[in-house]
C-alpha positions as CSV (number, residue, x, y, z in Angstrom):
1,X,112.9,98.9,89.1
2,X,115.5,99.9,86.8
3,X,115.1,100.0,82.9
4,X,117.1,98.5,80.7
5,X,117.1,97.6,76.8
6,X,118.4,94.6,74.8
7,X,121.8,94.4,74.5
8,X,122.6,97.2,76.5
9,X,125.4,97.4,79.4
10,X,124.1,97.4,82.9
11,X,126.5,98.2,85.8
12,X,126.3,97.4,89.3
13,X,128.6,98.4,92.4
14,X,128.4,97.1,95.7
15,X,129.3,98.8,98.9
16,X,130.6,97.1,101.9
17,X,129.6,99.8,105.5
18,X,132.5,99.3,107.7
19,X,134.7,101.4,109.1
20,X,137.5,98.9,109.0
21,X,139.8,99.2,106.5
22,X,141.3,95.7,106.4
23,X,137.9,94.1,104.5
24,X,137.1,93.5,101.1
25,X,134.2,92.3,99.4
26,X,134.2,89.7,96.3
27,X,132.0,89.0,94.0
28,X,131.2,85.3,94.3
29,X,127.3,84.5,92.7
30,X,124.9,86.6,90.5
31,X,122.3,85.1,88.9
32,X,119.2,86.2,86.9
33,X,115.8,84.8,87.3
34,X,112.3,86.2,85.9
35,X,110.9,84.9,89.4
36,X,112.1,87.3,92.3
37,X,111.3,83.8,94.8
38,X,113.0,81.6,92.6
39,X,116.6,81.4,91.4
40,X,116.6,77.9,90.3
41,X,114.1,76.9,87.5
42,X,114.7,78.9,85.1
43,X,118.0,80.7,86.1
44,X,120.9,82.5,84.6
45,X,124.1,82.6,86.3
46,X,126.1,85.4,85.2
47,X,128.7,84.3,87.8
48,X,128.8,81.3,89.7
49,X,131.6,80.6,92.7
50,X,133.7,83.3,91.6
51,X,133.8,82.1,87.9
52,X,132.3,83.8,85.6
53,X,129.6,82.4,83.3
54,X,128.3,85.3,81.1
55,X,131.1,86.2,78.4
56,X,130.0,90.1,79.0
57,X,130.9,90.4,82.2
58,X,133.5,92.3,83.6
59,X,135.2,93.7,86.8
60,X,136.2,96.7,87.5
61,X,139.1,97.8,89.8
62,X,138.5,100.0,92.9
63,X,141.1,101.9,94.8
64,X,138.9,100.7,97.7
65,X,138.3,97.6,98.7
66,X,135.5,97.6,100.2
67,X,133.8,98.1,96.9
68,X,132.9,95.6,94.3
69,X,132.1,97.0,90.6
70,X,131.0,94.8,87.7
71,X,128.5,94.6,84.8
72,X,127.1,92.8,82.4
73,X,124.8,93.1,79.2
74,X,121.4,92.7,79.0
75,X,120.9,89.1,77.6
76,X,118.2,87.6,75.1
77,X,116.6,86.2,78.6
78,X,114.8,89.9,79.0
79,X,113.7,89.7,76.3
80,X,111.5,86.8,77.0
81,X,110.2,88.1,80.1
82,X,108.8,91.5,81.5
83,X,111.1,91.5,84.2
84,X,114.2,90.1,85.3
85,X,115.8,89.9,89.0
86,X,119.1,89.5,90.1
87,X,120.0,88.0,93.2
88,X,123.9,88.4,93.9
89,X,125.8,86.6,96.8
90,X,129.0,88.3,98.1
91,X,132.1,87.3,100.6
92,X,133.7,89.6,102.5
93,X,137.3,88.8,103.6
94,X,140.1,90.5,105.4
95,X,142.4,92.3,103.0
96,X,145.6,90.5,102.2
97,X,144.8,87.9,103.9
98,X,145.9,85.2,100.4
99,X,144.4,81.9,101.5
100,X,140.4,83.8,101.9
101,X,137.7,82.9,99.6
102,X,138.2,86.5,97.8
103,X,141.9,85.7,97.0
104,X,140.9,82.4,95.3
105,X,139.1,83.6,92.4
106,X,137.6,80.5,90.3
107,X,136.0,77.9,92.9
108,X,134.8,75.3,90.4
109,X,134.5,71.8,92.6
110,X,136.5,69.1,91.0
111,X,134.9,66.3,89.5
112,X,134.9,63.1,91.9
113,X,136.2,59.6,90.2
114,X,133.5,57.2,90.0
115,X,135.6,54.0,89.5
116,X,135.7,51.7,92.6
């Protein structure tokens, strides 16, 4: 476990073990959930399809790609509870390569028209 208080910063980096050069890793889903088996009831999504949800957050750059560095600060949800997980879902892509899910940023789903 790691410690944390109210309102303070934490900062998370993940690491992509390849020896090819020509991957990067994105940041698509992070979400927090005082149940480590369930990140649906009662859930906080910090950032959801690559668009973030939690004003705090923020990305940092890397000179490599095959890191991904963010945080976030620690919400009124811990708080509430003794202990909060986070379970984050990330793409990996090939570098450059425009049209992948890492180059596209922001996937929010447009809305469908319901008239006939």
């Amino acid at each position: 476990p790691y410690y944390i208080d109210l309102n303070q910063n934490l900062y998370l980096q993940a690491y992509l073990h390849s020896s090819d050069p020509n991957l990067m890793v994105f940041v698509d889903t992070c979400v927090a959930s005082p149940d480590p088996r369930d990140f649906n009831t009662l859930a906080y999504d910090i950032i959801k399809d690559g668009c973030v949800r939690d004003s705090s957050y923020v990305t940092y750059n890397s000179p490599y790609s095959h890191f991904a560095r963010f945080k976030f600060n620690a919400f009124e949800f811990i708080s509430r509870h003794a202990s909060v997980y986070l379970r984050c879902e990330l793409v990996v892509c090939r570098l450059h390569d425009y049209s992948s899910r890492c180059y596209r940023g922001c996937a929010s789903r447009s809305k469908r028209d319901t008239s006939s």
